[in-house]
N, C-alpha and C positions, 0 to 999 in steps of 0.2 A: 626478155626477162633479165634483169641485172645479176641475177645471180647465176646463170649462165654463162654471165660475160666474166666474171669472177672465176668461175670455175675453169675457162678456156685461159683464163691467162694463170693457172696452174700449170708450171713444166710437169713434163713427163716422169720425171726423176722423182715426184712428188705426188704421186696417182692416188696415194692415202688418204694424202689429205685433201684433194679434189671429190674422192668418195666419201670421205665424212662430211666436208660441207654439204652436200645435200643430202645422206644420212639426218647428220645432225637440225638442221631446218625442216628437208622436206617429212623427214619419219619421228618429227619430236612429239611424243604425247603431253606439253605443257599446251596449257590454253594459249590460243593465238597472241590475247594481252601478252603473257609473260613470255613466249618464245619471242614476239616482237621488241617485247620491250628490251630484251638480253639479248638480243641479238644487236639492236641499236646500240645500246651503251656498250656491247663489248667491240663493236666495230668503231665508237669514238675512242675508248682507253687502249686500244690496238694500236694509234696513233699512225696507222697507215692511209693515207689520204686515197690509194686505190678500193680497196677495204670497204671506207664508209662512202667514197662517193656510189658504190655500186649496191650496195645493200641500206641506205641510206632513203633510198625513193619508194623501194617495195615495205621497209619498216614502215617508213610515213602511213603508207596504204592501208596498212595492218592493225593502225594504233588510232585512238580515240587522241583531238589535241590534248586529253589532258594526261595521257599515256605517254604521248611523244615526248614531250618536256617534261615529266617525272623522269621519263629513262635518261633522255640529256642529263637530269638533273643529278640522277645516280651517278653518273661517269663524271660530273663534275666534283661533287664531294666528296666521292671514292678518289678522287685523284689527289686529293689534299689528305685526308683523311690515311687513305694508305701508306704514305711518304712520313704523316705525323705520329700514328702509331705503330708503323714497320721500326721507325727509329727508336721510338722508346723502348718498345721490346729490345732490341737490338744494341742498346747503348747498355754495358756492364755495370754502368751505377743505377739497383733499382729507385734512387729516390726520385728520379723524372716521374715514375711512375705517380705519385702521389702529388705532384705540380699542378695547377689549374691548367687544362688546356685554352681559354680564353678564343676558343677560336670558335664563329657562329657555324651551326647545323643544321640551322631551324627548318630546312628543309626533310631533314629523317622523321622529325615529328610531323609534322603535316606535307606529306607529299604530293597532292592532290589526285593519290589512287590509293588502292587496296595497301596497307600497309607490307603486307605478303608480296606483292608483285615489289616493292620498292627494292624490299630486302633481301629478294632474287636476285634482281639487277644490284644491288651493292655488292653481295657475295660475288657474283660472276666478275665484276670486274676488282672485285681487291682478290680475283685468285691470277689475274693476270696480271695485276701490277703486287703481286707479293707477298701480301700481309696476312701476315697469320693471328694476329691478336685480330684484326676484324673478320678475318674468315671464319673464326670460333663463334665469334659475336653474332653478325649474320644468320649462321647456322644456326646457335641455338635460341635465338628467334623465330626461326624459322620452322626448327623443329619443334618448339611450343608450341606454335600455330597450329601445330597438326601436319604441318608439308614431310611428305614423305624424303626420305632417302635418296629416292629414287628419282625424285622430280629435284633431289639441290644436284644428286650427282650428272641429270640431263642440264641445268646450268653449267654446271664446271666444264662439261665437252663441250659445249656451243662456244664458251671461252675459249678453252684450250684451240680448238680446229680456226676459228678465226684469229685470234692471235698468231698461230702458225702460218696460216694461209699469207695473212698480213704481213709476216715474215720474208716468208719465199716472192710474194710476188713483187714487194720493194725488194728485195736482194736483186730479183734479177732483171727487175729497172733499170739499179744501177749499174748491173752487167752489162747490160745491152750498149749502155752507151758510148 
């Protein structure tokens, strides 16, 4: 299982987060879609190449194709999208705010899953890549839906643990060498 091999190449110095990755996977109460799908996109916006190759084949396993490339598809939008309204927020003259973004989405509107499961996978990775104007958005999308607390807060740790994980184990890649 790849996520074992993930796990083993967690140092010792880092036992937490070896115990959360399979906490957070194997003891997740989200449906298999949406722990699949957020675990996918958050292993591509993690930008660690050990990461996604290892957890990349059991997602696949996991996911419906039209699951797999929504979640891709999350991590691809979230990547632009967090970078364009991480900066707005962030830039001291509100009038950006009020600019046309011009830039295509058309993906948010028609995902080709549950709208819910997309804006899981969007939240999860714009909390790893930063943004807070869309972490808000996400959310309270999400919380209209009906999705509980408790199912956005089990997104955010599946971010959090693989992001970290992703962390540590390219760090000490490039220690090793």
């Amino acid at each position: 299982m790849a996520l074992d091999e993930l796990k083993s190449a967690v140092p010792d110095y880092a036992k937490d987060l070896k115990l959360n990755l399979g906490s957070v996977i194997g003891n997740s109460d989200l449906p298999q879609q949406q722990l699949w799908g957020t675990v996918l996109a958050c292993a591509i916006a993690s930008r660690s190449p050990k990461v996604l190759r290892e957890l990349e084949p059991e997602a696949k396993a996991n996911l419906s194709p039209e699951a797999y490339q929504a979640a891709k598809a999350a991590a691809a939008i979230m990547a632009m999208n967090n970078v364009f309204y991480r900066t707005r927020h962030l830039l001291s003259d509100p009038e950006y705010g009020n600019l046309r973004a011009g830039l295509r989405m058309n993906v948010i509107g028609n995902p080709g899953v549950e709208k819910v499961d997309f804006e899981l996978w969007s939240l999860a990775v714009s909390a790893i890549n930063g943004c807070g104007m869309c972490l808000d958005s996400h959310e309270q999308v999400l919380r209209k839906a009906g999705v509980e607390r408790e199912a956005i807060q089990e997104a955010v740790k599946i971010a959090a643990v693989i992001q970290a994980v992703g962390a540590t184990v390219d760090a000490e890649a490039v220690l090793a060498e």
